[in-house]
C-alpha positions in Angstrom: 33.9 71.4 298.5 33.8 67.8 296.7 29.6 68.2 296.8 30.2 71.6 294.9 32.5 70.1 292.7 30.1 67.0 291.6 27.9 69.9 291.3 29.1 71.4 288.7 30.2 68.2 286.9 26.7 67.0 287.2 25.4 70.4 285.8 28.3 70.5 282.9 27.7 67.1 281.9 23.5 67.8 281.4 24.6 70.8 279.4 26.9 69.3 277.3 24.1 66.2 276.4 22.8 68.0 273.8 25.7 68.5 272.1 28.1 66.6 270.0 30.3 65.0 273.0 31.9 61.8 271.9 33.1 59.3 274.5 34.6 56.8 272.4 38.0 55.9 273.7 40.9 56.5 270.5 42.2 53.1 269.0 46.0 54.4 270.1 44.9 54.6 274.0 42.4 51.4 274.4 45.1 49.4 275.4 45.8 52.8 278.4 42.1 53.4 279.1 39.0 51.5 280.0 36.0 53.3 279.2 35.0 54.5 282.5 38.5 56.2 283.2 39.6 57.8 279.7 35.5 59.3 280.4 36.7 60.8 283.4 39.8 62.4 282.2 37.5 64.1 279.8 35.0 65.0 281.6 37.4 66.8 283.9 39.1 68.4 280.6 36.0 69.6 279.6 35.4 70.9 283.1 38.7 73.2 282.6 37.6 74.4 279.5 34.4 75.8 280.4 36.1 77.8 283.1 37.5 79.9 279.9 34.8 79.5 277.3 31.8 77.6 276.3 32.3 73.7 274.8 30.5 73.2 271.8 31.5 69.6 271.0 34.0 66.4 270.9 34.8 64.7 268.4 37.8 62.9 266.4 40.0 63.4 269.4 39.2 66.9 269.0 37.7 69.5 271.7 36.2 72.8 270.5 34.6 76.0 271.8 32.2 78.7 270.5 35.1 81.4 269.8 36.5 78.5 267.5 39.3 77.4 270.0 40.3 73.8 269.6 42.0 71.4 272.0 43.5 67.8 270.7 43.4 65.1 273.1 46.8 63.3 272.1 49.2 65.3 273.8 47.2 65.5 277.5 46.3 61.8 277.0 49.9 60.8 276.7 50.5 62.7 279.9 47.8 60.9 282.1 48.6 57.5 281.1 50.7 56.4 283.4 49.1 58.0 286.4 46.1 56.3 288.4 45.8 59.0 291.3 42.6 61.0 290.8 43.9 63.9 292.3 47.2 63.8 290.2 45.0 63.2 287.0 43.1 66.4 287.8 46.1 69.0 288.4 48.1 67.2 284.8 44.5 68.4 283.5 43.9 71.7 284.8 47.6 72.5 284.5 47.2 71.4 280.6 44.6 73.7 280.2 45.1 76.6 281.7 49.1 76.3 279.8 47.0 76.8 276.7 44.9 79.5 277.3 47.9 81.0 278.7 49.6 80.7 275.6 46.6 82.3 273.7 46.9 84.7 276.2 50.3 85.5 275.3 50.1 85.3 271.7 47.3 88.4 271.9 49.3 90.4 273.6 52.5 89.6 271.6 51.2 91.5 268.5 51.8 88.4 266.2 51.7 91.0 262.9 55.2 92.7 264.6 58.2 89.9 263.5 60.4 91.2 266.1 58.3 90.2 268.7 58.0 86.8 267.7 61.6 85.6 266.0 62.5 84.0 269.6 59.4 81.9 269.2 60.2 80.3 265.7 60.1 76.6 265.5 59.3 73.9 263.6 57.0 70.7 264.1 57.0 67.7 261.5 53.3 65.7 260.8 52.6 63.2 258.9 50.5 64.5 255.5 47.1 63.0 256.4 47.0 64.6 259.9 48.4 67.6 258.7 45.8 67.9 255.6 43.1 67.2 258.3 43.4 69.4 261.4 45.9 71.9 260.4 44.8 72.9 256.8 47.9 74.0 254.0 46.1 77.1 252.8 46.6 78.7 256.2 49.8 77.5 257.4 54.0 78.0 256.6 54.9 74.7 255.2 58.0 72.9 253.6 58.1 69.0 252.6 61.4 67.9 253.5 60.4 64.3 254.2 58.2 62.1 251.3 54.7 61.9 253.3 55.3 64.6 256.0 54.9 68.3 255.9 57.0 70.5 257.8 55.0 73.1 259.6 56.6 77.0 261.0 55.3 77.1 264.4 55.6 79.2 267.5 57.2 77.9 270.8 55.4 79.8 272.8 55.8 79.4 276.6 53.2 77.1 277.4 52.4 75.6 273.7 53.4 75.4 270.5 51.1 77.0 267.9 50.9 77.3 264.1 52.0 80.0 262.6 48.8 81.5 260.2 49.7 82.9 256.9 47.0 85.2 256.9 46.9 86.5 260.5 50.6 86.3 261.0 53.3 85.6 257.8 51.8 88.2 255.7 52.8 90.9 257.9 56.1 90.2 258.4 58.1 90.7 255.3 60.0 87.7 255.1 60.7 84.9 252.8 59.7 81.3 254.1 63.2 80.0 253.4 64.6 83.1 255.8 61.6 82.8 258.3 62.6 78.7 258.0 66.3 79.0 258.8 65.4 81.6 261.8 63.2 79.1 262.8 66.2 76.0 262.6 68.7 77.9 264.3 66.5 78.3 267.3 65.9 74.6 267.3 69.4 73.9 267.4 70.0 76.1 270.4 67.9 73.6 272.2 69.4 71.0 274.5 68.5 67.6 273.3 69.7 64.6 274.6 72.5 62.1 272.3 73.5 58.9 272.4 75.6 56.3 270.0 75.7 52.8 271.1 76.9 49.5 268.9 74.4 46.5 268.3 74.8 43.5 266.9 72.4 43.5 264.2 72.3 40.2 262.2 75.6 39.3 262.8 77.2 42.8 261.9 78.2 45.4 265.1 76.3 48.4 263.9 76.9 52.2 265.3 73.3 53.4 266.0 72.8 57.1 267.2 69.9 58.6 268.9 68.6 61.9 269.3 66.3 61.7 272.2 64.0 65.1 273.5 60.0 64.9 273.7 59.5 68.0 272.0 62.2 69.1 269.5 64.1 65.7 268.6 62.2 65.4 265.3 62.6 68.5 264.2 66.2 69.0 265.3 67.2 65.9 263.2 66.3 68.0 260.4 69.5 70.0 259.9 72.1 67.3 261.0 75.1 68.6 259.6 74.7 71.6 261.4 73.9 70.3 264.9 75.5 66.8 264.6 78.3 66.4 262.3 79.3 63.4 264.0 76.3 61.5 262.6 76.9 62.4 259.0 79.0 60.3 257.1 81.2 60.7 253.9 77.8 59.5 252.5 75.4 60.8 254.4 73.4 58.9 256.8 70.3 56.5 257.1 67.6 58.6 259.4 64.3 57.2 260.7 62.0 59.3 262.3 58.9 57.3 264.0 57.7 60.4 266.4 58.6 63.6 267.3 60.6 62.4 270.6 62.9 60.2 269.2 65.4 59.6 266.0 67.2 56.5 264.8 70.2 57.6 263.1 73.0 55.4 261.2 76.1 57.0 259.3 77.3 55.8 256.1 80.9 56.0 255.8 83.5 54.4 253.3 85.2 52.3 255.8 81.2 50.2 256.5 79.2 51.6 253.2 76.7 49.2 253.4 76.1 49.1 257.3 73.0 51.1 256.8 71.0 48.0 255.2 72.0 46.1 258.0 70.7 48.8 260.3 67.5 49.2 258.4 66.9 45.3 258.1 67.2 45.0 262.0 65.4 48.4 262.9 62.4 48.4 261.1 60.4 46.7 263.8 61.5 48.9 266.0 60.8 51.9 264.1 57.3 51.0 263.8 56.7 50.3 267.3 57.8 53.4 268.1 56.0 55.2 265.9 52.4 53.0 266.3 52.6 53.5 270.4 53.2 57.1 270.4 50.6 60.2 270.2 52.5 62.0 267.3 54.1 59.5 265.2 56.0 61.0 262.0 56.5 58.0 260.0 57.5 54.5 259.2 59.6 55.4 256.3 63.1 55.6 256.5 65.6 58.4 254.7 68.9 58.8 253.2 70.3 62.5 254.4 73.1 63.5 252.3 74.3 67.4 251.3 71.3 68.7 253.5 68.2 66.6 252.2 66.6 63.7 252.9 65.1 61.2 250.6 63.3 58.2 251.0 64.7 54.7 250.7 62.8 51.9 249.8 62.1 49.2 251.6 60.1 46.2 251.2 59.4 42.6 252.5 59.0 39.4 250.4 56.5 36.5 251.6 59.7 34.5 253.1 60.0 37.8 255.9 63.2 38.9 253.8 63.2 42.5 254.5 65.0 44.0 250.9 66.3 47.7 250.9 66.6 49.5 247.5 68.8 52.6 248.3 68.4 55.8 246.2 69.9 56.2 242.9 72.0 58.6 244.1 73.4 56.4 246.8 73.8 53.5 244.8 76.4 55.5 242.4 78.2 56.6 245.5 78.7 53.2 246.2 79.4 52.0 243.3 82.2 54.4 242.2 84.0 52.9 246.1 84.6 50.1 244.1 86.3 51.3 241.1 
């Protein structure tokens, strides 16, 4: 069985040299990866793939077929790194695989023009603009900016993957406006059981309240609609949100009793936030957000060349504070 099997990687890996195959190992993994390894991971993913349909060619991270399916790396690299056990490697990569044709499978026979049949599966994914611009395209998908640099993208949660929903295979059909379609696609969000925590630090010198919302898939997306799904995060004035990835979300309330914790928390965070979003295989952004009445906007945030980290709040804010002192 393990002669057949080098068999056919032999044969799939002569097949695949004339065509556009790229083995170069992603600048977010080489520290996960040596050469040799992140090449077998592939070549096994490949494998899986032509089990359903003919491989065509890698390249930016990206696998595609003939029929025009595409596969991104990201997601089933993030699950392998951790594990060295050939055998384990090969069933996280199979089972990957076949959880995506699956879901094709499913979205066929779902009848994606009948909304009824697909409401269950709304959701919502956040990406950063230049990733989103790049593999996901605006002409074709539902799309919101709630955050400055991100687009917020209608997708469906389908059992075994998320995909995007198509404007002109899918929306078209249904009737619905994208702010009705949008809420739909909230509400099932905040059905979803995500995982909370609020803890104090001592952030240069000041005891700050940080809260978490921690869940691999729908964190991100959840901390969208806060005042719905986590009133106890929101203060008087809103809150201070950060959003590095999709699996994680820094949260700080402003409130009249500590108004200005939120620089504090921003001042002693913003290392962390950009860890978190620079290790992690979809990172939303660096940036961090005041959420007050609902939306978000951005706050700025510079450093001098003495390290002094400086946060300008929005204008907004900054007459909410001031009027505490009157």
């Amino acid at each position: 069985m393990k002669n057949l099997f080098l068999f056919f990687l032999t044969f799939l890996c002569i097949d695949l040299s004339a065509q556009q195959i790229s083995y170069i190992v992603p600048e977010n993994y080489k520290n996960e990866f040596n050469s040799k390894n992140y090449k077998a991971i592939i070549d096994r993913a490949l494998l899986e793939i032509s089990h359903h349909e003919k491989v065509t060619s890698l390249e930016d991270g990206i696998i595609k077929t003939e029929s025009g399916f595409q596969m991104g790396l990201d997601n089933l690299l993030y699950k392998c790194k951790s594990e060295n056990d050939v055998n384990v490697l090969n069933n996280i990569v199979k089972e990957h695989v076949d959880n995506l044709f699956s879901s094709m499978d499913l979205s066929k026979s779902l009848d994606l023009k009948q909304f009824d049949k697909v409401k269950q599966y709304l959701s919502i994914r956040i990406y950063p603009k230049e990733y989103f611009e790049q593999y996901i395209k605006p002409e074709n998908s539902v799309y919101k900016i709630d955050l400055e640099g991100t687009y917020t993208v209608l997708m469906l949660d389908l059992p075994t993957a998320f995909t995007n929903v198509q404007r002109g295979t899918m929306f078209k059909f249904w009737n619905k406006s994208e702010q009705e379609v949008f809420s739909l696609a909230q509400k099932n969000i905040n059905s979803q059981k995500v995982n909370k925590l609020t803890q104090e630090f001592d952030l240069g010198g000041t005891k700050i309240e940080v809260s978490f919302i921690d869940d691999e898939t729908y964190a991100g997306s959840y901390a969208l609609d806060l005042i719905n799904n986590s009133k106890d995060f929101v203060g008087e004035l809103g809150s201070v949100v950060a959003f590095p990835n999709k699996g994680i979300i820094n949260i700080c309330k402003i409130t009249k009793e500590k108004p200005l914790d939120f620089v504090k928390f921003i001042q002693g965070t913003k290392g962390l936030v950009q860890k978190f979003h620079d290790e992690h295989p979809y990172p939303i952004s660096t940036d961090f957000f005041w959420y007050y009445n609902g939306k978000f906007k951005k706050i700025d945030v510079n450093q001098d060349i003495d390290g002094k980290i400086n946060v300008i709040s929005p204008l907004e804010l900054s007459k909410l504070l001031l009027k505490l002192k009157t």
